[in-house]
N, CA, C and O atoms as a Tinker XYZ file with bonds, in Angstrom:
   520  protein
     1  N     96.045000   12.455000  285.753000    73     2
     2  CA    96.295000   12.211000  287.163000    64     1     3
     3  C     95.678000   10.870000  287.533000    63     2     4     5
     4  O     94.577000   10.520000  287.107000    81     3
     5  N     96.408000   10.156000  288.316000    73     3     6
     6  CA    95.956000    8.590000  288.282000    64     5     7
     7  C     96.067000    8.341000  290.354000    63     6     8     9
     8  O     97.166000    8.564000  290.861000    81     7
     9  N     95.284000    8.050000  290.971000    73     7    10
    10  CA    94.785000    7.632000  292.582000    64     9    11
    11  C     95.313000    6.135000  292.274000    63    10    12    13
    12  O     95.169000    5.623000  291.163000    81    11
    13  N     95.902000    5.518000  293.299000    73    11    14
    14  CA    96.037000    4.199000  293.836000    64    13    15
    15  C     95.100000    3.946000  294.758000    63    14    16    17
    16  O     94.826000    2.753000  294.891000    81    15
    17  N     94.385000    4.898000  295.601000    73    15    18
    18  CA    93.441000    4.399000  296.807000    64    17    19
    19  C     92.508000    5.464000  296.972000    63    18    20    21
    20  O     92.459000    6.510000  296.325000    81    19
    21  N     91.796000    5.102000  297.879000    73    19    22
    22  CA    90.956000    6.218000  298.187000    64    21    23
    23  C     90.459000    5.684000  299.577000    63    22    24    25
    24  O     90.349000    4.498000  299.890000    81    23
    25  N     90.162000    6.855000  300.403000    73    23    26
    26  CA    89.775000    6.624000  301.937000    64    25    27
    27  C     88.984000    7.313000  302.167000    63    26    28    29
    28  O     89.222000    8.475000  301.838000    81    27
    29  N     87.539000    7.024000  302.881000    73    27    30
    30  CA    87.274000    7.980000  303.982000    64    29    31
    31  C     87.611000    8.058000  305.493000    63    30    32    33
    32  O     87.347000    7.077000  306.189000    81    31
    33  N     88.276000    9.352000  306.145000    73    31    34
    34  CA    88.574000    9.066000  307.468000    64    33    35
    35  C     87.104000   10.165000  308.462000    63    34    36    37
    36  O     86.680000   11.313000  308.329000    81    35
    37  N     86.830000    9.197000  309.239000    73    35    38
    38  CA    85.787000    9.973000  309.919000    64    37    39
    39  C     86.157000   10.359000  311.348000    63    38    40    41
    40  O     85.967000    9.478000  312.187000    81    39
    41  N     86.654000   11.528000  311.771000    73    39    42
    42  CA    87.164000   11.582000  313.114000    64    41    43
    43  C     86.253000   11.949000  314.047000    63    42    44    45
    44  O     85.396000   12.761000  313.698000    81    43
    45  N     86.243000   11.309000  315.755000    73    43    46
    46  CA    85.223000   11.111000  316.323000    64    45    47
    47  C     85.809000   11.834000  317.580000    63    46    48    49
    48  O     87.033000   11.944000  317.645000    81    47
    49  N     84.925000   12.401000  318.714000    73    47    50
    50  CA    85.207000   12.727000  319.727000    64    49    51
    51  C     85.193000   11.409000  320.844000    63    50    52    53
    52  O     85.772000   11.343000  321.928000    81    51
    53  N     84.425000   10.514000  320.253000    73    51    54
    54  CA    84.228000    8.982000  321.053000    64    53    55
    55  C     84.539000    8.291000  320.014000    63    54    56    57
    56  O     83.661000    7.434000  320.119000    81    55
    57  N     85.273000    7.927000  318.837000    73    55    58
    58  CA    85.246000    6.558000  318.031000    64    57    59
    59  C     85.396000    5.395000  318.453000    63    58    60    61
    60  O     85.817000    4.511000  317.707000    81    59
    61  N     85.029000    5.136000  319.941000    73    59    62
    62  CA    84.883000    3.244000  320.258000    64    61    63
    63  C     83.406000    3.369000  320.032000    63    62    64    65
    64  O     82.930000    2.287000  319.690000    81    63
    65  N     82.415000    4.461000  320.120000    73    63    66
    66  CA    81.046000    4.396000  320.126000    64    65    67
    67  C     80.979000    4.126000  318.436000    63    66    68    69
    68  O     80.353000    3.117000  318.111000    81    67
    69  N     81.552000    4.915000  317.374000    73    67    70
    70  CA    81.452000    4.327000  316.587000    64    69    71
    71  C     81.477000    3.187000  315.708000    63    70    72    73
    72  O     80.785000    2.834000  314.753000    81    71
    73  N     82.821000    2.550000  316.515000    73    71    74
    74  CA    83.477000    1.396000  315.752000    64    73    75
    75  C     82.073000    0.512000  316.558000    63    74    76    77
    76  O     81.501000    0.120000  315.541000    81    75
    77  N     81.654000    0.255000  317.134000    73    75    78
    78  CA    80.637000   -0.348000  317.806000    64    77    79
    79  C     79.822000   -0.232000  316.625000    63    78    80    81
    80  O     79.675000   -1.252000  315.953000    81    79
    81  N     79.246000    0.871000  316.245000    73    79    82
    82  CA    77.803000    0.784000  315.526000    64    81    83
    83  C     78.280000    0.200000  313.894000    63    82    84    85
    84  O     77.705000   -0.630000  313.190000    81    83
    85  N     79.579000    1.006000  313.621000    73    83    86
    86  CA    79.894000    0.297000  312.340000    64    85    87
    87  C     80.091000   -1.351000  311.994000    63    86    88    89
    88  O     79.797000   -1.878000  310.921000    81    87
    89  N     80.511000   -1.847000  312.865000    73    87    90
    90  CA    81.167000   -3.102000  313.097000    64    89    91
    91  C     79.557000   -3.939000  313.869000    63    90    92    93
    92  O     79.257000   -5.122000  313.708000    81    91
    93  N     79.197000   -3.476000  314.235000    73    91    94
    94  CA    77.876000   -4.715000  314.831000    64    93    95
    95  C     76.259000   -3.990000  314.089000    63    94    96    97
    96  O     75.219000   -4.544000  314.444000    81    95
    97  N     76.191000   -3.204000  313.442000    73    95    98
    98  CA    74.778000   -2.856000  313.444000    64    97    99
    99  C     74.771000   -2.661000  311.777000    63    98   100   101
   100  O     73.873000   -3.047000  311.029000    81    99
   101  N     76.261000   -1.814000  311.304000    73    99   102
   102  CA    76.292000   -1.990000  309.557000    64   101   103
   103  C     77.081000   -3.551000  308.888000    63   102   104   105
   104  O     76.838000   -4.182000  307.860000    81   103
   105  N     78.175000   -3.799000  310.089000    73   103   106
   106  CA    78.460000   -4.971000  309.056000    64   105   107
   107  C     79.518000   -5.083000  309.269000    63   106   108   109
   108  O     79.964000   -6.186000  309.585000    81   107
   109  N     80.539000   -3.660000  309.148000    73   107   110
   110  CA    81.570000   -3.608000  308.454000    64   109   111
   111  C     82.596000   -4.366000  309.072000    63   110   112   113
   112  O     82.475000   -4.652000  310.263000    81   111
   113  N     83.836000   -4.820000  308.266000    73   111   114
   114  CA    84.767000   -5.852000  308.774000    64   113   115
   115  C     85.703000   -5.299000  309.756000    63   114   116   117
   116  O     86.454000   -6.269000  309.655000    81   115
   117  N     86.222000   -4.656000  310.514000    73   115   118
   118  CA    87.665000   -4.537000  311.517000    64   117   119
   119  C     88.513000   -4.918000  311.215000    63   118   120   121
   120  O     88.720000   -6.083000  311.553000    81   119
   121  N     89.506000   -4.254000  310.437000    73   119   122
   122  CA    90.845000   -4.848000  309.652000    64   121   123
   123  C     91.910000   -4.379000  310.732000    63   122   124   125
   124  O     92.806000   -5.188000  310.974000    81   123
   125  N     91.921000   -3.238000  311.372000    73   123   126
   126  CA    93.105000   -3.030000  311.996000    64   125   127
   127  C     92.578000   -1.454000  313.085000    63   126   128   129
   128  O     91.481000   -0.897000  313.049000    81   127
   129  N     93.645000   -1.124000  313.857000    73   127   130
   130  CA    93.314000   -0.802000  315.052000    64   129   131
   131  C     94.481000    0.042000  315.457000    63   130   132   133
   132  O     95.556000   -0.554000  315.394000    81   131
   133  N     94.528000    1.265000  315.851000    73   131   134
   134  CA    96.065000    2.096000  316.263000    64   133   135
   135  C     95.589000    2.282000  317.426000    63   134   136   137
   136  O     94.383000    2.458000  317.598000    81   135
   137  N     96.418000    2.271000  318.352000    73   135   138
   138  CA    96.281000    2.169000  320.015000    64   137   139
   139  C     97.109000    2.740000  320.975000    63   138   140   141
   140  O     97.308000    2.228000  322.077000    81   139
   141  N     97.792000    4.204000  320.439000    73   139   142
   142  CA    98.560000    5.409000  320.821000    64   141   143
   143  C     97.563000    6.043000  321.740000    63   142   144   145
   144  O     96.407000    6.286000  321.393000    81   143
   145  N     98.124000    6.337000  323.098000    73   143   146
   146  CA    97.359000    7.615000  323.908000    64   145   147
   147  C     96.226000    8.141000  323.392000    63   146   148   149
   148  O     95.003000    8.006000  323.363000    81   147
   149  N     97.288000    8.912000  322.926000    73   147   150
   150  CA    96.156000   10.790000  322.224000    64   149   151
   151  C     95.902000    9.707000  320.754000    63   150   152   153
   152  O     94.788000   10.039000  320.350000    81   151
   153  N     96.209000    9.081000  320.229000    73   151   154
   154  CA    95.964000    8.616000  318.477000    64   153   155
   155  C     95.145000    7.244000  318.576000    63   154   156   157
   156  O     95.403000    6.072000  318.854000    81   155
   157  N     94.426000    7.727000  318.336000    73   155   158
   158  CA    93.393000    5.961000  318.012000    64   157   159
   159  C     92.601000    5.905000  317.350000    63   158   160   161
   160  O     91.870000    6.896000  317.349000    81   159
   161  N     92.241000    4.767000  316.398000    73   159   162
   162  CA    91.057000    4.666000  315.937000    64   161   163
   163  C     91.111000    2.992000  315.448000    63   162   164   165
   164  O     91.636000    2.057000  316.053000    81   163
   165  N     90.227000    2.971000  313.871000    73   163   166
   166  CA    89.933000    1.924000  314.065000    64   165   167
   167  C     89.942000    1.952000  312.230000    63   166   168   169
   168  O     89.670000    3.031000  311.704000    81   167
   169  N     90.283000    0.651000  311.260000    73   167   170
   170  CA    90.182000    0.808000  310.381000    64   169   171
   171  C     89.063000   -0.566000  309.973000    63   170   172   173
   172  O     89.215000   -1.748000  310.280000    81   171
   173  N     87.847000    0.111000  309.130000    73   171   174
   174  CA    87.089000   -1.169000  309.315000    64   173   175
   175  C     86.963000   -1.176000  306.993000    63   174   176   177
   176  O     86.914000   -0.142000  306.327000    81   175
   177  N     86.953000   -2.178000  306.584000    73   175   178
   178  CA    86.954000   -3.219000  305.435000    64   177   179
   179  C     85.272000   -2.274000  305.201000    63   178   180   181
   180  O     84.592000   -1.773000  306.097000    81   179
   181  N     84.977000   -2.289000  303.644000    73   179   182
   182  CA    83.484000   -2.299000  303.504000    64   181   183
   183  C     83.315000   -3.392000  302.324000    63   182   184   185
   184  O     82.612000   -4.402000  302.352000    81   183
   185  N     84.117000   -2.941000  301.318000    73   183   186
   186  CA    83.959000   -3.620000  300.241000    64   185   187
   187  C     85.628000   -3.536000  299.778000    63   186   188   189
   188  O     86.489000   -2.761000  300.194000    81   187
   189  N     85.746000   -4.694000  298.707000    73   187   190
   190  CA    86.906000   -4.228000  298.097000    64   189   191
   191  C     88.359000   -3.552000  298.571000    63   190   192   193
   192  O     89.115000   -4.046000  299.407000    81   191
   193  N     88.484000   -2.806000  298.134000    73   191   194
   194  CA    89.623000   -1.996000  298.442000    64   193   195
   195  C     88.922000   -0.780000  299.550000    63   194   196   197
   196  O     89.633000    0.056000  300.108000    81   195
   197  N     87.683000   -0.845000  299.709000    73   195   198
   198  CA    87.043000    0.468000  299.961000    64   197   199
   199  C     87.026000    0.315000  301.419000    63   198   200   201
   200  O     86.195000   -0.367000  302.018000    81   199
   201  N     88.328000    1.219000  302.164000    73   199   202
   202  CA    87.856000    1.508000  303.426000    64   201   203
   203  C     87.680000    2.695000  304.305000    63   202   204   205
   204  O     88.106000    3.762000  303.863000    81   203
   205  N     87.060000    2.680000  305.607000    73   203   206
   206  CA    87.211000    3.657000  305.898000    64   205   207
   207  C     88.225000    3.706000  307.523000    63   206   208   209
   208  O     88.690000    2.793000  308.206000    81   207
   209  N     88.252000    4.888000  307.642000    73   207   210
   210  CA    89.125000    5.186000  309.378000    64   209   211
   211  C     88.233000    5.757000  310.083000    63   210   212   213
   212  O     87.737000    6.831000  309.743000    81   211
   213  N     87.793000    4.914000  311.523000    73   211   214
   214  CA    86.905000    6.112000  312.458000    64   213   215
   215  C     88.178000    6.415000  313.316000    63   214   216   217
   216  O     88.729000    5.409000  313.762000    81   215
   217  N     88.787000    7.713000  313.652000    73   215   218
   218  CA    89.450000    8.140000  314.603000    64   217   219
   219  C     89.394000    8.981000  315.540000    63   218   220   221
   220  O     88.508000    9.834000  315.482000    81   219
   221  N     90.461000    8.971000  316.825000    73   219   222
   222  CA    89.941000   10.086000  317.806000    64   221   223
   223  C     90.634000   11.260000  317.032000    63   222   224   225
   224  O     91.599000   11.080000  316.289000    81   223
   225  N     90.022000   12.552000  317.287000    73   223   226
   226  CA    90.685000   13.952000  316.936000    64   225   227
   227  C     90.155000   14.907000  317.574000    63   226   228   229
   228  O     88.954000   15.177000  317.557000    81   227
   229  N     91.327000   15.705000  318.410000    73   227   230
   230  CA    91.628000   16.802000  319.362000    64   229   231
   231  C     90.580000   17.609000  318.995000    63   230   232   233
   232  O     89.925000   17.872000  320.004000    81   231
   233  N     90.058000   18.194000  317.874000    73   231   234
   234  CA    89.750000   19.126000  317.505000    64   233   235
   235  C     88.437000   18.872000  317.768000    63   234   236   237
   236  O     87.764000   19.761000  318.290000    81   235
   237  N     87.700000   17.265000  317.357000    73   235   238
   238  CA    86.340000   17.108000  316.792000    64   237   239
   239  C     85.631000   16.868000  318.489000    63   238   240   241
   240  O     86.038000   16.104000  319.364000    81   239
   241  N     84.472000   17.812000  318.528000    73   239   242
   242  CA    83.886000   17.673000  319.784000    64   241   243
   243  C     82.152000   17.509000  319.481000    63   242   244   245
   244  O     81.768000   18.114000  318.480000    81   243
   245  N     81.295000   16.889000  320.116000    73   243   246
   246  CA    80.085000   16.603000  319.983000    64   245   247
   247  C     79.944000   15.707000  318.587000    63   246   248   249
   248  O     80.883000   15.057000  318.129000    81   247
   249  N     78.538000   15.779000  317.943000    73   247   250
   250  CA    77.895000   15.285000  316.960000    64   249   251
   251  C     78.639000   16.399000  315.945000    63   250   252   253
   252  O     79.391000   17.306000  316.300000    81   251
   253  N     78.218000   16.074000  314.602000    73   251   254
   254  CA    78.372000   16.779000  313.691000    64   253   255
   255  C     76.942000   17.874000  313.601000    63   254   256   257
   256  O     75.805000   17.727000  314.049000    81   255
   257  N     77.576000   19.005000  312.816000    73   255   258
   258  CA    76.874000   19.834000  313.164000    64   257   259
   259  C     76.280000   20.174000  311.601000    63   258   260   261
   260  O     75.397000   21.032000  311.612000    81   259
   261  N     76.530000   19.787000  310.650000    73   259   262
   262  CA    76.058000   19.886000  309.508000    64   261   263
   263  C     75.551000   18.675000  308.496000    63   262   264   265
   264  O     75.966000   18.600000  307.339000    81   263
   265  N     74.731000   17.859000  308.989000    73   263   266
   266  CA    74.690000   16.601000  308.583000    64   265   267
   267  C     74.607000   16.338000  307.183000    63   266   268   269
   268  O     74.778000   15.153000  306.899000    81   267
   269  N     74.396000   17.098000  306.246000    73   267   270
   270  CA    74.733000   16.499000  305.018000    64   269   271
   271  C     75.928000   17.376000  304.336000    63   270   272   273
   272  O     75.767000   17.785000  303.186000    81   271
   273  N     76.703000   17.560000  304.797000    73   271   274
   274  CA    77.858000   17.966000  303.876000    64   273   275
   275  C     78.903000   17.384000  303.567000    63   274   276   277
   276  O     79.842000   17.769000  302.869000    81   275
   277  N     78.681000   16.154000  304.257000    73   275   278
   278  CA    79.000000   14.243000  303.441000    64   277   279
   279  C     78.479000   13.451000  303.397000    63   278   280   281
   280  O     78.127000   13.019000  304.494000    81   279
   281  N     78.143000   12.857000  302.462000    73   279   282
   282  CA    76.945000   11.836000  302.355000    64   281   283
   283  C     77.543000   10.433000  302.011000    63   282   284   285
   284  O     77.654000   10.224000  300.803000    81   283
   285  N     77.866000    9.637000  302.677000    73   283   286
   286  CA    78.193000    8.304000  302.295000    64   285   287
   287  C     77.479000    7.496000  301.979000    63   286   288   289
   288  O     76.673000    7.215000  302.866000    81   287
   289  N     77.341000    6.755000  300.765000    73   287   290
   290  CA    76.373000    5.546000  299.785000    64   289   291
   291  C     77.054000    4.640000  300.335000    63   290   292   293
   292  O     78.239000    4.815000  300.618000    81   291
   293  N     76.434000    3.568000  300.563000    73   291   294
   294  CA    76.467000    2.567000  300.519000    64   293   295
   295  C     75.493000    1.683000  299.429000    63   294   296   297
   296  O     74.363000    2.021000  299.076000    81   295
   297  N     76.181000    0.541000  299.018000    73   295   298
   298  CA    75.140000   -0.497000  298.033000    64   297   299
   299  C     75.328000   -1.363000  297.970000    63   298   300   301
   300  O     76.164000   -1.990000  297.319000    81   299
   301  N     74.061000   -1.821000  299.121000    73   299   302
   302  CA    73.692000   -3.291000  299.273000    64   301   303
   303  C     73.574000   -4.225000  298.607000    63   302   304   305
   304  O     72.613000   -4.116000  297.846000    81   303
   305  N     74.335000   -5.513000  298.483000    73   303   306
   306  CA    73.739000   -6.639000  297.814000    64   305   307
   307  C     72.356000   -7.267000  298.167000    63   306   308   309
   308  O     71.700000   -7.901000  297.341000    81   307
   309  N     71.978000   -7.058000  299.396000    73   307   310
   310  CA    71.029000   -7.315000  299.967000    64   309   311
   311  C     69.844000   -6.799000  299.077000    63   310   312   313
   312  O     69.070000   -7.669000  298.677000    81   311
   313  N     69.504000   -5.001000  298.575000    73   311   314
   314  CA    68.869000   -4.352000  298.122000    64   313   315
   315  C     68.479000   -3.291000  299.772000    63   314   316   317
   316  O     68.689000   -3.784000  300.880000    81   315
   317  N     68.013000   -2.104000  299.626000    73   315   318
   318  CA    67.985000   -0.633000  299.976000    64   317   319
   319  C     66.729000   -1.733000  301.523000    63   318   320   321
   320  O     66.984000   -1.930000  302.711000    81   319
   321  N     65.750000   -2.068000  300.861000    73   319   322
   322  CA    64.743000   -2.130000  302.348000    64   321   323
   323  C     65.066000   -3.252000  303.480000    63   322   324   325
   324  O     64.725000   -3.192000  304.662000    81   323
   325  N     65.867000   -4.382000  302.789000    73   323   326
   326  CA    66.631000   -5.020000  303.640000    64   325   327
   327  C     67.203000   -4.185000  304.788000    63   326   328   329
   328  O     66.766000   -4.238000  305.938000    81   327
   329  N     68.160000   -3.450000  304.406000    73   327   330
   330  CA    69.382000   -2.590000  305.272000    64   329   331
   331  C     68.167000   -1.695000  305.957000    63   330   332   333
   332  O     67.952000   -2.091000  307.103000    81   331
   333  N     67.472000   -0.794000  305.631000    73   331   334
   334  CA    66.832000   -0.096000  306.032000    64   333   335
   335  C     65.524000   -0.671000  307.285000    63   334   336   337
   336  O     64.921000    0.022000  308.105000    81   335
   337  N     65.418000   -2.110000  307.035000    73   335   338
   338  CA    64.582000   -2.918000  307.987000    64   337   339
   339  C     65.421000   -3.482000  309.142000    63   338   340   341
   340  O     64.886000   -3.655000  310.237000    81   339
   341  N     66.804000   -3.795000  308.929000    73   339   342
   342  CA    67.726000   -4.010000  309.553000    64   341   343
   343  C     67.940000   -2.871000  310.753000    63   342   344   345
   344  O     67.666000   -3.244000  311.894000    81   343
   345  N     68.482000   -1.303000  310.534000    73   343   346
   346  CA    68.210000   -0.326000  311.377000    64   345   347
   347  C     67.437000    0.482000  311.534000    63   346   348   349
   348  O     67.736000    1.587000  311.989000    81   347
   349  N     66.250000    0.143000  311.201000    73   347   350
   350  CA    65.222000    1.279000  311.511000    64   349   351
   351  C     64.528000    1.375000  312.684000    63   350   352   353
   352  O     63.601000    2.146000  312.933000    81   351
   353  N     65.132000    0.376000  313.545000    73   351   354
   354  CA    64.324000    0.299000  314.858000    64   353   355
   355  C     65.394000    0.392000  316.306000    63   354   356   357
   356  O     65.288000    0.226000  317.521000    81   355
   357  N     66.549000    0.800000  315.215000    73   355   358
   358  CA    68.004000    0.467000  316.392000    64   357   359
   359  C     67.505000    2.521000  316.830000    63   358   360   361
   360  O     66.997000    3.399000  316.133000    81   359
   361  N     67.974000    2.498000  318.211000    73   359   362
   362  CA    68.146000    3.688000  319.071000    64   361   363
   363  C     69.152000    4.527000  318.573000    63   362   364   365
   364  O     68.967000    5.743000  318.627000    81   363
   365  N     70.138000    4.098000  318.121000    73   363   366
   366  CA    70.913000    4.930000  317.378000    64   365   367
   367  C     70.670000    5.502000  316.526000    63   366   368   369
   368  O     70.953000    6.693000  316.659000    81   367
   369  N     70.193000    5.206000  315.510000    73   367   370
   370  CA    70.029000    5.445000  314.336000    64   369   371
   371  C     69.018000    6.701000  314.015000    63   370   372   373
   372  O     68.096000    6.669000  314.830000    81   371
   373  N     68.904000    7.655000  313.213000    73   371   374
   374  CA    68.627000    8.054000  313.030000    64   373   375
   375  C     67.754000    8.505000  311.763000    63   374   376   377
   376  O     68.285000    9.427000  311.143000    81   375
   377  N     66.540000    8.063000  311.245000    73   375   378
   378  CA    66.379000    7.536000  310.020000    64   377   379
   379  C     65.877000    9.473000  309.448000    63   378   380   381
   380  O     65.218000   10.269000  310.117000    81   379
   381  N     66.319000    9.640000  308.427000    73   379   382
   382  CA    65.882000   10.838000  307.270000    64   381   383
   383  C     65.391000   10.544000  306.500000    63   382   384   385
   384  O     64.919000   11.504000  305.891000    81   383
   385  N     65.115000    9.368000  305.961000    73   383   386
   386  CA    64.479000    9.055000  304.855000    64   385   387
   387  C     64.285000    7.847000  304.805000    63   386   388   389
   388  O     65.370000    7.267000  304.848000    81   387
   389  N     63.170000    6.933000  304.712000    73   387   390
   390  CA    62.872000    5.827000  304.250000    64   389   391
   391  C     62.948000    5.753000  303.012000    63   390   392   393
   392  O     63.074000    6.713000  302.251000    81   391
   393  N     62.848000    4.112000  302.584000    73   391   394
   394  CA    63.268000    3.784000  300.786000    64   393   395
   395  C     62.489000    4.510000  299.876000    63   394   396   397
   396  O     61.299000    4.263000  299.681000    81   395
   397  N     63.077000    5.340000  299.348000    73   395   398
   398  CA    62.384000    6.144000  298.230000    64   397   399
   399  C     62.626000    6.172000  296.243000    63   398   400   401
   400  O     63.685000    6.621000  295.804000    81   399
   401  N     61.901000    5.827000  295.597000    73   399   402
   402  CA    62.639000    5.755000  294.307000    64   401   403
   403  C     62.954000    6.950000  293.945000    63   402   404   405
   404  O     62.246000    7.936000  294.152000    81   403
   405  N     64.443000    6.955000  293.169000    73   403   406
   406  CA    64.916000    8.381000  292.904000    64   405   407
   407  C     64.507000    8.692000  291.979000    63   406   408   409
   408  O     64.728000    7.899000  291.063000    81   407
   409  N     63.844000    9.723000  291.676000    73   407   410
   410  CA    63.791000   10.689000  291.051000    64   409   411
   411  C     64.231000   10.477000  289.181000    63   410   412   413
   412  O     63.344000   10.613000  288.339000    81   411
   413  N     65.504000   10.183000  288.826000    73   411   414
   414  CA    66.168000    9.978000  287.327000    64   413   415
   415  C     66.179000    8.393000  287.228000    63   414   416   417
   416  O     67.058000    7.784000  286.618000    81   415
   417  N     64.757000    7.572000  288.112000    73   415   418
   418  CA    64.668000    6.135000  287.729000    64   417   419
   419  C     64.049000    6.030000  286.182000    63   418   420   421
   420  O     63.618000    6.998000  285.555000    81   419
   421  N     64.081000    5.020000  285.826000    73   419   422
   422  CA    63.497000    4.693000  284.813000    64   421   423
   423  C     62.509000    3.329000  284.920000    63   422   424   425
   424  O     62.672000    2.709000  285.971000    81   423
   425  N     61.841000    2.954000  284.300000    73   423   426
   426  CA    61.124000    1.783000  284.478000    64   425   427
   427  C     61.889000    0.695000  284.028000    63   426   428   429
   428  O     61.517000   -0.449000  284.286000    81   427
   429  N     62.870000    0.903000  283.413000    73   427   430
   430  CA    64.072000    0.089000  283.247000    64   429   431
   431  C     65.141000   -0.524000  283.961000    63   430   432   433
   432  O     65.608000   -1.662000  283.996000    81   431
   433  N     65.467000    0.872000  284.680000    73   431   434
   434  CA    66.690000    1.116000  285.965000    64   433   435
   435  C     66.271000    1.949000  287.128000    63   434   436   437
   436  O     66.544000    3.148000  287.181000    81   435
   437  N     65.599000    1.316000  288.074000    73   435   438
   438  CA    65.201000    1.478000  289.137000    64   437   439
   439  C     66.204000    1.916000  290.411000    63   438   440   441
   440  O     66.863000    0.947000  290.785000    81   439
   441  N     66.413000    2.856000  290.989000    73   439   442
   442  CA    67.191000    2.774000  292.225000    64   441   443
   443  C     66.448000    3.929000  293.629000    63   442   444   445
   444  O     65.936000    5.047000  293.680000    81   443
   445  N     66.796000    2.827000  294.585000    73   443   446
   446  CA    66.188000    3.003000  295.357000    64   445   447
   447  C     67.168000    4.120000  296.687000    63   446   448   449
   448  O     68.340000    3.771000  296.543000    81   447
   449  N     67.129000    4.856000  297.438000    73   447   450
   450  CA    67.595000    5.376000  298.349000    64   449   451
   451  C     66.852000    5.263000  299.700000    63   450   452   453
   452  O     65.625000    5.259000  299.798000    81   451
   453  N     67.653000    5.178000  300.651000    73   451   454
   454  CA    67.133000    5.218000  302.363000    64   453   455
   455  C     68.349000    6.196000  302.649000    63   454   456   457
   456  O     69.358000    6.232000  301.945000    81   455
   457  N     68.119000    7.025000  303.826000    73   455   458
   458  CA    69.478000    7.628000  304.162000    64   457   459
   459  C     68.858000    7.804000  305.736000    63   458   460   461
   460  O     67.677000    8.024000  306.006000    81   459
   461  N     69.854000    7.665000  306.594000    73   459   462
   462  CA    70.348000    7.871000  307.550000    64   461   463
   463  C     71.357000    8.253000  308.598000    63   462   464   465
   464  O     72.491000    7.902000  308.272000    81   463
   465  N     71.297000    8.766000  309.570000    73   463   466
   466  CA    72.373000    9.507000  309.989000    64   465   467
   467  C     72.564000    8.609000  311.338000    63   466   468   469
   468  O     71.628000    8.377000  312.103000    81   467
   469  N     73.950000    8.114000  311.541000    73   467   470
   470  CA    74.637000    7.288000  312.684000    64   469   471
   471  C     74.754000    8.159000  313.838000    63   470   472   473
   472  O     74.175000    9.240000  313.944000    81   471
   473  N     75.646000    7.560000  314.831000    73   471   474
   474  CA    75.504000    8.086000  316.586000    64   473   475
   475  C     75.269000    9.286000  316.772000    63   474   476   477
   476  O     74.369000    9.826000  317.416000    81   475
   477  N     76.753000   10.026000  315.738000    73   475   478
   478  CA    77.682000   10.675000  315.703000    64   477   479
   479  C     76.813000   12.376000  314.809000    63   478   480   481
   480  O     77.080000   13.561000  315.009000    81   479
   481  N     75.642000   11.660000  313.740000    73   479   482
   482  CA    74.888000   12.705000  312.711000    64   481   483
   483  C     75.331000   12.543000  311.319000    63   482   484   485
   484  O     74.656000   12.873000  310.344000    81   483
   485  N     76.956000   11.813000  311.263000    73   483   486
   486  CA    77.182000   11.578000  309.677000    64   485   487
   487  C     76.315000   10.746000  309.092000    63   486   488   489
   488  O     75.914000    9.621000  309.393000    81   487
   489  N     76.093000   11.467000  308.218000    73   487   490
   490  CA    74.867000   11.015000  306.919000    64   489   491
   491  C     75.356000    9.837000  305.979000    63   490   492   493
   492  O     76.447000    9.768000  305.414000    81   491
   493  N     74.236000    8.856000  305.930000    73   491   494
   494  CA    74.905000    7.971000  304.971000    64   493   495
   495  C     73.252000    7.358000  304.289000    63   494   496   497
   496  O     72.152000    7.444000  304.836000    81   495
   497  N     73.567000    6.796000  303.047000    73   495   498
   498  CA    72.568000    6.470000  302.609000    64   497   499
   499  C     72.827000    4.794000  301.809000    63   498   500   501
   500  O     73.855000    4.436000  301.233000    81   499
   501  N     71.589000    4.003000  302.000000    73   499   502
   502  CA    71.636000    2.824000  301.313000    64   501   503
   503  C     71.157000    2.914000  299.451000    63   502   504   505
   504  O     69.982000    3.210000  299.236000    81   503
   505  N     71.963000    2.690000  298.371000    73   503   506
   506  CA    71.485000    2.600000  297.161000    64   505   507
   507  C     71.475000    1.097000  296.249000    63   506   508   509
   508  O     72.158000    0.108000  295.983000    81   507
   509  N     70.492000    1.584000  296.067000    73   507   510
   510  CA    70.336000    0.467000  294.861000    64   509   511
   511  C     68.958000   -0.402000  294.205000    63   510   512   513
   512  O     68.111000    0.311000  293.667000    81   511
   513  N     68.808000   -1.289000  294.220000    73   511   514
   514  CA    67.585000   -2.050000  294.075000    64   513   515
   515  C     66.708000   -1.819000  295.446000    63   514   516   517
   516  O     67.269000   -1.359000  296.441000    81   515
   517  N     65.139000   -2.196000  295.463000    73   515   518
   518  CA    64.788000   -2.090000  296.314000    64   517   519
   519  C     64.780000   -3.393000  296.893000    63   518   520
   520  O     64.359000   -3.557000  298.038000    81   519
């Protein structure tokens, strides 16, 4: 079985609050934009081919209610305490973990984790070097 793409779509009860935090506080690029009534959202660039969709959806109301039962990595060129010095002082943000070395590092291959949870409670974490 062979994928041409891959997406994450994150549907929001407010996604202009999101596209805000994604787009000015993580980085991410704003490639494109659907602007239907009831259908909207926002498609923002991360890396590569790799994007994601914040959209509105009927269904999705408040914060998320189970915050880690998706965990989105991110990996900084910057390295993990950069990003993590970057929002750790924003109101939004929600920090769970400061930079921590994982666990199956080696003194060889080091990787570092921060994780945090955005407006909304979806969980995401910074990996890589510290």
């Amino acid at each position: 079985m062979a994928f041409s793409k891959y997406r994450i779509l994150i549907y929001s009860e407010n996604p202009d609050k999101l596209m805000h935090f994604y787009r000015d506080v993580l980085g991410f690029k704003l490639i494109d934009q659907l602007k239907l009534p009831e259908d909207y959202g926002y498609m923002f660039n991360i890396a590569g081919d790799y994007n994601i969709w914040v959209g509105k959806h009927s269904e999705v109301k408040e914060k998320a209610k189970e915050n880690f039962r998706h965990l989105f990595n991110l990996y900084p060129e910057e390295g993990v305490q950069f990003w993590f010095d970057k929002i750790k002082d924003n109101p939004e943000v929600k920090i769970v973990a400061a930079p921590f070395l994982a666990p199956f590092s080696t003194p060889d291959k080091e990787v570092w984790f921060a994780t945090f949870l955005d407006p909304e409670g979806n969980c995401w974490q910074f990996v890589g070097r510290k």
